[in-house]
C-alpha positions in Angstrom: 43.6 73.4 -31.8 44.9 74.2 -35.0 42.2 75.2 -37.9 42.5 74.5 -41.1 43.5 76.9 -43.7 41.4 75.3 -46.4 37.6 76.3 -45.8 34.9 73.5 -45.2 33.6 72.4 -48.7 30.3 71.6 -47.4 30.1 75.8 -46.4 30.0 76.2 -50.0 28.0 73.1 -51.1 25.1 73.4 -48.9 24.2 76.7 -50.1 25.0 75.6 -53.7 22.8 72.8 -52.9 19.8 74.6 -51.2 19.5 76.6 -54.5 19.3 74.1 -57.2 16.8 72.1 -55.3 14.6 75.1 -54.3 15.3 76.1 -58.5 12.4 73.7 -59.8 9.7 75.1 -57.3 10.9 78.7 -58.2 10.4 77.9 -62.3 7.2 76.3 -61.5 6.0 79.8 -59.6 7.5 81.8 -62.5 5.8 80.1 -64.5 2.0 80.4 -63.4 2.7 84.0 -62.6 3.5 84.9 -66.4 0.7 82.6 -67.7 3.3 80.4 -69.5 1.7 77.5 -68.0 -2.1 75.9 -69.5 -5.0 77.2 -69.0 -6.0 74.7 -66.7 -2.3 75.1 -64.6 -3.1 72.5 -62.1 -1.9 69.4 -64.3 1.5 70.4 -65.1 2.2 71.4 -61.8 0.9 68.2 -60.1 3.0 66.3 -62.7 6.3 68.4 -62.1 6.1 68.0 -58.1 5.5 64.7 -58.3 8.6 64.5 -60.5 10.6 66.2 -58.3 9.8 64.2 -55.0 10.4 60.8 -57.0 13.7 62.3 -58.2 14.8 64.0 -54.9 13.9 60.6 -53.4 16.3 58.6 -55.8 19.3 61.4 -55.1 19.0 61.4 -51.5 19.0 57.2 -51.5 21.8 57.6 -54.1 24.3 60.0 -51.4 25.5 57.1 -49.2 27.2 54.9 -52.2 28.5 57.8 -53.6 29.8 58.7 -50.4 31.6 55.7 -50.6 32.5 55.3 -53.9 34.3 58.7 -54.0 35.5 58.8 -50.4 34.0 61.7 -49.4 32.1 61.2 -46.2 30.8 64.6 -46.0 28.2 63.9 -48.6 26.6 62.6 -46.2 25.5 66.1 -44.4 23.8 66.6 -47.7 21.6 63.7 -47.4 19.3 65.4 -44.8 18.5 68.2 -47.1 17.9 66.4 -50.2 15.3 64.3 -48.3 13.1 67.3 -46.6 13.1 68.9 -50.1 11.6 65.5 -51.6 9.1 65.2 -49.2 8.3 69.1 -49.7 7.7 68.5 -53.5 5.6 65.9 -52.3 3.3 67.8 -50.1 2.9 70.4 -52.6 2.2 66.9 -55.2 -0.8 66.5 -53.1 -1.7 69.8 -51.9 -2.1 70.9 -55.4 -4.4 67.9 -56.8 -6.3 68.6 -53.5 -6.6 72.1 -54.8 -7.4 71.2 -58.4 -10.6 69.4 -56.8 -11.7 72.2 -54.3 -10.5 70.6 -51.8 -13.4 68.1 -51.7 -12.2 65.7 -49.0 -14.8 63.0 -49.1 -14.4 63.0 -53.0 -10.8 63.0 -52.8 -10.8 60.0 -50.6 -13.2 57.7 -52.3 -10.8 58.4 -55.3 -7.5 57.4 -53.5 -9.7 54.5 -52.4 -10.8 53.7 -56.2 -7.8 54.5 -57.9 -4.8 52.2 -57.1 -2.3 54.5 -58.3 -3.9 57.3 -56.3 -3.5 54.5 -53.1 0.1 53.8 -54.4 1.1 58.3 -54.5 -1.3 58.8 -50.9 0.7 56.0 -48.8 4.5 57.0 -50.6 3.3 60.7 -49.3 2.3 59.1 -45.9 5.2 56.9 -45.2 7.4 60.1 -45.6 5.6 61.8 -43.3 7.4 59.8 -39.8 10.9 60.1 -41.9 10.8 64.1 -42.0 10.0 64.4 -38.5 12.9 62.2 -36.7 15.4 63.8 -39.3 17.0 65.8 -36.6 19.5 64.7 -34.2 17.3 65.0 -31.3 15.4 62.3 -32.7 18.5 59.9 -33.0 18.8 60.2 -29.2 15.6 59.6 -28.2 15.0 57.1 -30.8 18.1 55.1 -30.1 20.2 54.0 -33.2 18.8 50.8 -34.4 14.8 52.4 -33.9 16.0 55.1 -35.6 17.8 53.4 -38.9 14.7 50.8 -38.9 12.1 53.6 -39.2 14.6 55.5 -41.3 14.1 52.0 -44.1 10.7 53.2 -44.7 12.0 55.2 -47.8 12.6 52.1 -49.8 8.8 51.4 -49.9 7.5 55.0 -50.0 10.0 55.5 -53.3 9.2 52.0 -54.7 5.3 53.1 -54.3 5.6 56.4 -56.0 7.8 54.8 -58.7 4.0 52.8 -59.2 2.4 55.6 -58.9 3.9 57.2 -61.5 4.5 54.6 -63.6 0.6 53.6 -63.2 -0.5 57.5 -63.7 0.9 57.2 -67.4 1.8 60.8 -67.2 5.6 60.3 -67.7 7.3 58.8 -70.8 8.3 54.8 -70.0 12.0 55.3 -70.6 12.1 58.1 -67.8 10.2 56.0 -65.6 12.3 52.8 -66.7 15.3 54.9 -66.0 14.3 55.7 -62.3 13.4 51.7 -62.0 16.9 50.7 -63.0 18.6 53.2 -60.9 16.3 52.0 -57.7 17.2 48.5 -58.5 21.2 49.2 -58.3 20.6 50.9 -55.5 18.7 48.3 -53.8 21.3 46.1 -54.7 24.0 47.8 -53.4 22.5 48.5 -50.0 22.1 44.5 -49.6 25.2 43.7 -50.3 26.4 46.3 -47.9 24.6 44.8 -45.7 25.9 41.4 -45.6 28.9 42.4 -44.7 30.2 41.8 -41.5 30.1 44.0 -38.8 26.9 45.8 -40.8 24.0 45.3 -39.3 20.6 47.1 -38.7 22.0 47.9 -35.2 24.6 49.8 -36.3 24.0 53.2 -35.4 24.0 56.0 -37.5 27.0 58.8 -37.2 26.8 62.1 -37.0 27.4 62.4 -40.7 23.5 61.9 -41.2 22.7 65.1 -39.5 24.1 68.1 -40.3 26.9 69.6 -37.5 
């Protein structure tokens, strides 16, 4: 078989890629390393994480229309990276306001039990959880297609609760949070409509464009 002569973009973009997502956690390490951050450095960090899985969450939602839009299918192999990298920043979200606390677990619990926005951020971070694990293609096969795109809608809850969460924690400014709300909403929107089109169902199994090759 002849091979191209032109390299595969996505050689170049993955890399590219892997970098400016792993860029925000690298700042936030520079940062408390040089003492640049508060004296109490728990806060901002919690804050930025939590940022970063909402807005990871958002891009890695936002790949399949622009996949279409621009008819470039192999955005899709990006997908699966954005997504492991939002549900990283979310770990870390929570890891690190379990640390700020000393890792009290009973007090920790009775507050995500107290708090709704805590109970909004725990069960986004939990609904993530079954998504990370049957990203691989093994999963697909054992899964079978429709299983696996059913389990695979959990995102649209876990990103519309930690869109509550945040919006609820009153730790980000309205229009940012506004912004994220309108861009879920189009995107919601779009994937309905998609959906009513013939032929595009739920059972529709996925292709190997949402795993990488």
């Amino acid at each position: 078989m002849a091979h191209s002569r032109y390299p595969d973009p996505m050689r170049l973009a993955k890399p590219a890629l892997f970098m400016a997502l792993l860029w925000p956690a690298a700042a936030m390490v520079w940062d408390l390393l040089a003492g640049s951050l508060d004296a109490e450095p728990y806060a901002p960090l919690i804050r930025a994480t939590g940022l970063w899985a909402l807005r990871l969450l958002l891009l890695g939602l936002a790949v399949t229309p622009l996949a279409h839009a621009s008819g470039v299918g192999a955005l899709m192999r990006l997908r699966r990276m954005i997504g492991l990298f939002a549900v990283a920043y979310s770990a870390a979200h929570l890891l690190l306001w379990a640390k700020d606390y000393g890792f009290a677990w009973s007090f920790l619990w009775d507050e995500i039990v107290a708090r709704r926005y805590l109970t909004w951020g725990f069960a986004a971070s939990l609904l993530l959880l079954p998504l990370a694990a049957t990203s691989w293609r093994g999963a697909l096969q054992r899964l079978g297609g429709r299983r696996w795109r059913v389990l695979h809608r959990l995102v649209y809850p876990a990103v519309l609760l930690a869109l509550w969460h945040t919006l609820e924690a009153h730790r980000v400014a309205t229009a940012e949070i506004l912004t994220y709300g309108a861009l879920l909403a189009v995107l919601l929107l779009w994937r309905l409509a998609r959906e009513r089109r013939p032929g595009l169902t739920a059972a529709t199994p996925p292709s190997y464009e949402d795993f990488e090759r």
